[in-house]
C-alpha positions as CSV (number, residue, x, y, z in Angstrom):
1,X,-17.9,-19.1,-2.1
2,X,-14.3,-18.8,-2.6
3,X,-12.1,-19.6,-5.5
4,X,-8.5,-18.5,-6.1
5,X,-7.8,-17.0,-9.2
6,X,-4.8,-15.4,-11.1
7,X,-6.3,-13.0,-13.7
8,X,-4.1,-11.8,-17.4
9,X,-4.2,-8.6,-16.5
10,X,-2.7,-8.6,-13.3
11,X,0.3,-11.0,-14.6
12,X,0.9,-8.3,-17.5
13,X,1.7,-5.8,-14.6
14,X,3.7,-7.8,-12.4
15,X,6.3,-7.6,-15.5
16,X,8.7,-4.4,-14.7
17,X,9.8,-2.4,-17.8
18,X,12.5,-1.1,-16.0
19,X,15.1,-4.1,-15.2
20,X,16.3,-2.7,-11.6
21,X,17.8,-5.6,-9.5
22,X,17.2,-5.6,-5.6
23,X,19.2,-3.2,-3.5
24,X,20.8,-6.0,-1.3
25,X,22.4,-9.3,-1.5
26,X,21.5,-11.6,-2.1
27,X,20.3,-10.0,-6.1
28,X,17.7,-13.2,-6.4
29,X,13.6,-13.6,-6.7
30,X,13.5,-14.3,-3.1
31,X,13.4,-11.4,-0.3
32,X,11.5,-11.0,2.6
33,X,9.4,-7.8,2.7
34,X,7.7,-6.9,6.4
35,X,5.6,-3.8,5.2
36,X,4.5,-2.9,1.7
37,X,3.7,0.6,0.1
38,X,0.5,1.5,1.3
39,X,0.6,0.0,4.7
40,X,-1.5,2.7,7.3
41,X,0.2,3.0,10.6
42,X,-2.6,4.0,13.5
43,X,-2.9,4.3,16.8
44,X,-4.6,2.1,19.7
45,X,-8.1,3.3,18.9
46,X,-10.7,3.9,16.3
47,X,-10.3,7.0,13.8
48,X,-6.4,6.6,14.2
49,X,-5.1,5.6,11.0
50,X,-2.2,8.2,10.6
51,X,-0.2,8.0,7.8
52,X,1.4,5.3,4.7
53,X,3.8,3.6,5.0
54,X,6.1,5.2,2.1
55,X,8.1,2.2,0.7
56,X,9.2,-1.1,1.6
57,X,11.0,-2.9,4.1
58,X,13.4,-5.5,2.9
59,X,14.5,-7.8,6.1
60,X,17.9,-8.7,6.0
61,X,20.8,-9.5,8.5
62,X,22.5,-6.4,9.9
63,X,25.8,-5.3,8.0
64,X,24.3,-6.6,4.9
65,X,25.2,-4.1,1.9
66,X,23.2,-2.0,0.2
67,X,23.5,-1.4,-3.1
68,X,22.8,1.4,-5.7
69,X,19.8,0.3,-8.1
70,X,20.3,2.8,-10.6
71,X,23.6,5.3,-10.9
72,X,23.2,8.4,-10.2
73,X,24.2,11.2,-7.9
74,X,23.5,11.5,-4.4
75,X,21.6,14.2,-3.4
76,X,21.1,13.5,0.5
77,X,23.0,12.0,3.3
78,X,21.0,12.5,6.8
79,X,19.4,11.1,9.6
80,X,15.6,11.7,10.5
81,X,16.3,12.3,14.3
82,X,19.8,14.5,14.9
83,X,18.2,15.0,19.0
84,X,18.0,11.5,19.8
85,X,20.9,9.2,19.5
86,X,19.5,5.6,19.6
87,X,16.7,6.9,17.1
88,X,19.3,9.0,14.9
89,X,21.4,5.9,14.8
90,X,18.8,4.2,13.0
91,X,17.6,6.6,10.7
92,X,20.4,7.1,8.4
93,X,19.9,7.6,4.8
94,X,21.1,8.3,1.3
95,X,19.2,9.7,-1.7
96,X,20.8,9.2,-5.5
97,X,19.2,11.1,-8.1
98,X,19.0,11.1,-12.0
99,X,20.5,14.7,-12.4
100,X,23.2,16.4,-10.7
101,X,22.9,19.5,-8.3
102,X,19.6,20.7,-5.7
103,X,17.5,21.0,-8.6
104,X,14.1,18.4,-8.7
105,X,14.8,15.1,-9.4
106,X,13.9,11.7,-9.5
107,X,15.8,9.5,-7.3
108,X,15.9,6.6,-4.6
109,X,16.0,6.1,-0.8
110,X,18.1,3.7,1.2
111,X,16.8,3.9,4.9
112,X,18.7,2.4,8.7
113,X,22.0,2.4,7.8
114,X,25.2,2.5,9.4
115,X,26.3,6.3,9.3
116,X,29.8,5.3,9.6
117,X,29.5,2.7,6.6
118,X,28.0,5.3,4.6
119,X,30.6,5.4,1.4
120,X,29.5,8.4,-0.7
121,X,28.9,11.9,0.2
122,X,26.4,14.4,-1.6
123,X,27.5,15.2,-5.2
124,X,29.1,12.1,-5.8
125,X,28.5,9.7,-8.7
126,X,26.8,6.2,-8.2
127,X,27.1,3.7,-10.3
128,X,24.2,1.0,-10.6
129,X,25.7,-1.9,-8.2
130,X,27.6,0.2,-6.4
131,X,28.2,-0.2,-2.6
132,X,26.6,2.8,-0.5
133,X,26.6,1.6,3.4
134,X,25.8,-1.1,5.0
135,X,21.9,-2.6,7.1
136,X,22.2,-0.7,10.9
137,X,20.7,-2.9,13.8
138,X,17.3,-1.5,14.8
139,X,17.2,0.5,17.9
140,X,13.3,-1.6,19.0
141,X,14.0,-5.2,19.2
142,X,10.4,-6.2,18.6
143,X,11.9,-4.8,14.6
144,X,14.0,-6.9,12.9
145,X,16.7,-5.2,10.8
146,X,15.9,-4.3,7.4
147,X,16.3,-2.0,4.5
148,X,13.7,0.8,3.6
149,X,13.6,1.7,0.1
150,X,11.5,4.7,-1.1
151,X,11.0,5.6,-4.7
152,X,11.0,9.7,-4.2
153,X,11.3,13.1,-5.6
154,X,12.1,16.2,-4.8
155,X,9.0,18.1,-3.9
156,X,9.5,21.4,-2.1
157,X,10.1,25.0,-3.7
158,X,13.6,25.9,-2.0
159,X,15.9,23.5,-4.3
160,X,17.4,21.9,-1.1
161,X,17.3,17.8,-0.6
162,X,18.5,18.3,3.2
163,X,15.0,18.9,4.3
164,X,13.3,15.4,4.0
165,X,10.3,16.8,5.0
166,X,10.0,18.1,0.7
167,X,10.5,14.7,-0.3
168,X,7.5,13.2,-2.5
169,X,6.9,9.5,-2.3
170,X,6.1,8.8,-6.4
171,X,5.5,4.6,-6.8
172,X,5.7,1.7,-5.0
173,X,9.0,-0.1,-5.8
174,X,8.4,-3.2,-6.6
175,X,6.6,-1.9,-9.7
176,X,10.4,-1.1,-11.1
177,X,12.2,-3.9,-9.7
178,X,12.4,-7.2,-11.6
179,X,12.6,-10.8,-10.3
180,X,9.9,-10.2,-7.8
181,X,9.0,-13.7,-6.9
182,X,6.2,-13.9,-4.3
183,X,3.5,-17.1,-4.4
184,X,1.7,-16.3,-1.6
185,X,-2.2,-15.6,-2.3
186,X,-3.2,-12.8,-0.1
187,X,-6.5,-13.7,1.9
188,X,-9.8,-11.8,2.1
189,X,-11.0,-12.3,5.4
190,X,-14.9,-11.8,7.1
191,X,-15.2,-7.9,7.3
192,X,-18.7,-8.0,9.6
193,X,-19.1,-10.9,12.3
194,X,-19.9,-14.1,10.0
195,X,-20.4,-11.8,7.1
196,X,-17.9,-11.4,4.2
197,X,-18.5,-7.7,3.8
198,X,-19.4,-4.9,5.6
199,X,-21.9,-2.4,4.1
200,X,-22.8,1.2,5.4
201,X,-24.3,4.1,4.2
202,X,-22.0,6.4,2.1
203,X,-19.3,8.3,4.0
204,X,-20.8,7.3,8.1
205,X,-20.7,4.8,10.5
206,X,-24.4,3.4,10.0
207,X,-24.0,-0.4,9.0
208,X,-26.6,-2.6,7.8
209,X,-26.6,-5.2,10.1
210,X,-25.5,-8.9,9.4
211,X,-28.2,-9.9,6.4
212,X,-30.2,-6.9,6.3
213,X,-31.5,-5.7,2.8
214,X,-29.4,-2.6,1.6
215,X,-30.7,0.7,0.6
216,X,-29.6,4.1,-0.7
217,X,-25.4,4.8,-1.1
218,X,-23.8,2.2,0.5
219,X,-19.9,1.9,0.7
220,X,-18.7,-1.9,0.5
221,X,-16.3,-2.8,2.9
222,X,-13.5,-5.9,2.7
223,X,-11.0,-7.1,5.3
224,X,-7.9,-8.6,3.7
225,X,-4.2,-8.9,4.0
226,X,-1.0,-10.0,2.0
227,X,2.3,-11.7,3.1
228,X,5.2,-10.8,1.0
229,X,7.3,-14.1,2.3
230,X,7.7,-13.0,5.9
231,X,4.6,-14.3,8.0
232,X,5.4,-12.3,11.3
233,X,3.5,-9.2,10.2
234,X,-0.2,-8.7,8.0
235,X,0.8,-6.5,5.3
236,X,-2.0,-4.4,2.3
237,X,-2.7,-6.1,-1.1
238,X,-1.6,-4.7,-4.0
239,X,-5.0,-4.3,-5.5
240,X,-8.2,-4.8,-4.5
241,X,-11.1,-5.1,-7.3
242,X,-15.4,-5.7,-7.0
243,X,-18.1,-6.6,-9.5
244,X,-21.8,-6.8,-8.6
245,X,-23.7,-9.1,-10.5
246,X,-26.8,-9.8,-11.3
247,X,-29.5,-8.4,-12.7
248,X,-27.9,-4.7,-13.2
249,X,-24.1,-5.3,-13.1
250,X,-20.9,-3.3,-12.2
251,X,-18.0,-5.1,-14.2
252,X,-14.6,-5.7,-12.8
253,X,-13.7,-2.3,-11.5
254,X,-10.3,-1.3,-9.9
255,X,-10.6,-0.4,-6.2
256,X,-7.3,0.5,-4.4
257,X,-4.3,-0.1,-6.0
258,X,-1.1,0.5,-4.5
259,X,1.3,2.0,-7.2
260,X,0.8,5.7,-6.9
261,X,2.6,9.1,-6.3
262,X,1.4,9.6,-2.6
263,X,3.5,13.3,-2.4
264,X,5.4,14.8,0.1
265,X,5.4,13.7,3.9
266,X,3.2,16.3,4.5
267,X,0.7,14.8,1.9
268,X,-0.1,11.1,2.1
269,X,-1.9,11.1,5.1
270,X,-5.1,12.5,2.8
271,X,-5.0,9.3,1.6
272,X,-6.0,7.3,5.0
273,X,-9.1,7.2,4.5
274,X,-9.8,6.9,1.1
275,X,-7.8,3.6,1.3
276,X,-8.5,2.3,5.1
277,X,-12.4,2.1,7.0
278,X,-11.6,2.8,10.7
279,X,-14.5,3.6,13.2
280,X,-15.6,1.2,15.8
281,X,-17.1,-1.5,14.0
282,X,-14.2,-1.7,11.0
283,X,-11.2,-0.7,13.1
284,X,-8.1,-0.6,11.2
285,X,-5.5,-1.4,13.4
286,X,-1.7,-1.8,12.8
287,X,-0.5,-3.4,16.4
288,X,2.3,-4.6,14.8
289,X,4.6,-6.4,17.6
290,X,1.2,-8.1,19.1
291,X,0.4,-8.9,15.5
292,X,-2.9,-7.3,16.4
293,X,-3.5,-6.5,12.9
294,X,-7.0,-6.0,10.8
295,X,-7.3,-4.2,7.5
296,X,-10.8,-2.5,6.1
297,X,-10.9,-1.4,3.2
298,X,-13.6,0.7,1.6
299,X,-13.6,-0.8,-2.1
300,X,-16.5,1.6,-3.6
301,X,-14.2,4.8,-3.0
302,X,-13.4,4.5,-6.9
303,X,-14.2,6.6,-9.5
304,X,-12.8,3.4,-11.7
305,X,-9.4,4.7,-12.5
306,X,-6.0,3.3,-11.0
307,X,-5.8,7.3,-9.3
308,X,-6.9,7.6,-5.8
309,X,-8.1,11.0,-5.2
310,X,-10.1,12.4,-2.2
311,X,-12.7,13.3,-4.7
312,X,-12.8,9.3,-4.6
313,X,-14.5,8.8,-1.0
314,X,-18.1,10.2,-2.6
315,X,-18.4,7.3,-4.6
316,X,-20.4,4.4,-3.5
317,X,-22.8,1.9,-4.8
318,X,-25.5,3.4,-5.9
319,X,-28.1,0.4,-4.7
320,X,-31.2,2.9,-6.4
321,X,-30.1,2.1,-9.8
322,X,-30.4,-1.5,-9.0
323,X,-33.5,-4.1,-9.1
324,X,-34.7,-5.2,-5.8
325,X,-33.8,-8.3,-5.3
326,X,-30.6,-10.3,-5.2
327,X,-27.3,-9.4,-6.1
328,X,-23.7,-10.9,-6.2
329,X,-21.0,-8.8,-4.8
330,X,-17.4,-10.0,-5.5
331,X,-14.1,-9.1,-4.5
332,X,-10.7,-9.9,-5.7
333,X,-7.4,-8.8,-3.7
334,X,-4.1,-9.2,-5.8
335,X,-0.2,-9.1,-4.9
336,X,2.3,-7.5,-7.1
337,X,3.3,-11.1,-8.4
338,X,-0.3,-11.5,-9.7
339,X,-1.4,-14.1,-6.7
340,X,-5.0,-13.2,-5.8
341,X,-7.8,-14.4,-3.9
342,X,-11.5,-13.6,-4.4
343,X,-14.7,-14.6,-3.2
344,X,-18.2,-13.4,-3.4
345,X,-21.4,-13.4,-1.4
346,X,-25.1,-12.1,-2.3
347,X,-27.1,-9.5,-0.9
348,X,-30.4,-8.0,-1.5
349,X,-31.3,-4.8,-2.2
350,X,-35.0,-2.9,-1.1
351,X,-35.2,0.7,-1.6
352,X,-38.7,2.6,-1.4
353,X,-39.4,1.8,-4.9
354,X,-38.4,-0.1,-7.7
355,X,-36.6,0.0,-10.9
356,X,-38.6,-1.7,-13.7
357,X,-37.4,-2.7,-17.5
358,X,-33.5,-4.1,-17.8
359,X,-30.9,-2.2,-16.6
360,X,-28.0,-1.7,-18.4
């Protein structure tokens, strides 16, 4: 069963609070975003996933301008790769922070520009709208150009913004930029051969095979993926919710969502896979020139909050504190702009013994 459904809640949060236009021109609703906070980059094989993508990629033409979304000073100007030229050519960036000098700070990251468009040099004051540089080609042609843009922090101990490696990643941007306009539904796709989902026990690689009666802790498992107007490229929901119904019930409860302080470079990767399942059944995998792209996520790593935490991955549904018998499992994957998709399927449950009386 699937139905398409745009939940209140989800259209109170795609309303920003903090009025920032987009970094490029042109400043309008409409802008093509290839990867989202949140995406995981892996390798060519199972048990690969190896890090977050850290903010997002706007695609625009190269040489279009970037532009300051908030004033501020800058704190950084540097490239990620001083040893390799075609790589340090592309890796150009400029921090601006809310407060002057090396101490901590908020601020924002503009990514692959021109070094020798680059218009403002560390210490200098930024006004909102302000040019900084300009979009750099992209050294891999299978990449189109495009801007990065990291919400970040300063997050070392030594008071020094020239080592990006103490930078912490603290939101996902389009949570403080206005005029997101996306109406694009992501899609929740089968997880496990015909099935919808894929179920395993807590924690392993032991599936339940296609139909069988679940037991014991048993992490539930949903493939899906979001466009953000450009169709090349799969990108990660925003949020992804489940409910079990039936006779016991889990209400609505929030999954993954992608809004969070993810830390310093050194950090995020604890996060892999808390978000993303990747063994050799559900095997994330982010091929993205061959658009060989397939997203698992484990849904029941939730305590309920909106925090992920590793703490989060012993969570599971608990199928012992449930009737045997059948049960509805549903799962609702949201963008930023509040466009969801959900569907459901039902399952049964058979542990050794049974539950009797209602279950609250």
């Amino acid at each position: 069963m699937r139905l398409l459904l745009i939940p209140l809640t989800v259209m109170v949060l795609a309303v920003s609070a903090n009025g920032h236009s987009w970094p490029v021109w042109p400043d309008s609703s409409y802008h093509q975003i290839m990867q989202l906070y949140g995406l995981c980059f892996t390798g060519e094989t199972e048990n690969s996933v190896t890090g977050l993508h850290n903010g997002i990629d706007i695609v625009v033409p190269v040489g279009t301008t970037v532009y300051a979304l908030e004033s501020g000073y800058v704190k950084a100007v540097l490239t990620l790769s001083d040893q390799d030229p075609l790589l340090g050519a592309a890796y150009w960036r400029v921090v601006i922070g809310d407060s002057a000098g090396t101490q901590p700070c908020d601020g924002w990251m503009y990514a692959h520009i021109l070094e020798s468009s680059i218009s403002v040099e560390i210490g200098d004051w930024v006004d909102a709208g302000d040019s900084i540089a300009v979009v750099v080609s992209w050294y891999d042609e299978t990449y189109p150009s495009h801007l990065h843009l990291s919400e970040v922090n300063f997050y070392g101990n030594d008071e020094n913004w020239t080592d990006w490696r103490n930078w912490g990643f603290i939101g996902n941007p389009l949570d403080e930029i206005d005029n997101v306009n996306d109406t694009i539904n992501p899609i929740i796709e089968n997880a496990y051969n015909n099935q919808l989902l894929a179920f395993c026990s807590n924690e392993t690689s032991d599936y339940f095979d296609e139909g069988e009666a679940l037991s014991g802790d048993v992490d539930i498992i949903t493939r899906a993926y979001d466009n953000h107007n450009w169709f090349a490229w799969k990108n990660n929901p925003y949020i992804i919710e489940y409910s079990i119904g039936g006779d016991s019930a889990i209400p609505w409860t929030n999954s993954i969502r992608f809004s969070q302080n993810f830390g310093s470079y050194y950090d995020y990767a604890m996060y892999n896979y808390v978000f993303y399942k990747d063994d050799n059944i559900c095997n994330t995998f982010n091929d993205i020139p061959n658009n060989g792209q397939k997203f698992y996520f484990i849904v029941t790593n939730t305590d309920g909050d909106t925090i992920t935490e590793t703490s989060d991955m012993q969570y599971s549904w608990q199928t012992a504190n449930f009737h045997n018998g059948a049960h509805v499992v549903r799962i609702r994957a949201c963008d930023r702009s509040g466009n969801c998709d959900l569907d459901s399927m039902t399952v049964k449950v058979r542990n050794y013994f049974d539950l009797s009386g209602h279950i609250d």
